[in-house]
N, CA, C and O of each residue as an XYZ file, in Angstrom:
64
protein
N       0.850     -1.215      0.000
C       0.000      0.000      0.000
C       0.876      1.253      0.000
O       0.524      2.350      0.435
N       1.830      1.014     -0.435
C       2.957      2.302     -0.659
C       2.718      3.391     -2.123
O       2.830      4.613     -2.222
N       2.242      2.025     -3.437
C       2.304      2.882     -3.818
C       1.010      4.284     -3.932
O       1.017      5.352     -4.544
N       0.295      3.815     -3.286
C      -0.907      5.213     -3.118
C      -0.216      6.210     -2.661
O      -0.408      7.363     -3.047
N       0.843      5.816     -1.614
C       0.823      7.004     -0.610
C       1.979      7.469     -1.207
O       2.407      8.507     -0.703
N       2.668      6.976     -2.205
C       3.848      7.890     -3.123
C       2.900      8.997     -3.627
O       3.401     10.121     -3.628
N       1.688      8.900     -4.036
C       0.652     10.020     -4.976
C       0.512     10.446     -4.191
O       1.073     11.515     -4.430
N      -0.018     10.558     -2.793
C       0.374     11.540     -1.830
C       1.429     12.559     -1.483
O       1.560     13.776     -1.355
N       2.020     11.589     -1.410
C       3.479     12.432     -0.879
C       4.099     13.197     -1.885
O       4.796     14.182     -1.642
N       3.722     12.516     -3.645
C       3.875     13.414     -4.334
C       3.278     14.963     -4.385
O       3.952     15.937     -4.720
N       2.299     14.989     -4.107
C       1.563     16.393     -4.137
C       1.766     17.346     -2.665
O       1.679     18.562     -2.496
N       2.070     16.236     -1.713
C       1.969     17.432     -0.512
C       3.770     17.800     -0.593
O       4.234     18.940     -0.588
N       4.657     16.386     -0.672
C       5.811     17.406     -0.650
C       6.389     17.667     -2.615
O       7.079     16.990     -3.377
N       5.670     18.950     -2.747
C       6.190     20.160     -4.280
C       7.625     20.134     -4.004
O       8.226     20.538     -3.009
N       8.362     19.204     -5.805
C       9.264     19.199     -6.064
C       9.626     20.719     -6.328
O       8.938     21.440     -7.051
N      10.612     21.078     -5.763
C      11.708     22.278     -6.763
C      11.685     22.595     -8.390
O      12.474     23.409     -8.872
């Protein structure tokens, strides 16, 4: 169940 929370973590932590 990781990869959901990569789409998370993508949006809350904004790449540079």
């Amino acid at each position: 169940e990781y990869e959901e929370n990569m789409d998370l973590n993508a949006v809350m932590v904004p790449k540079p």
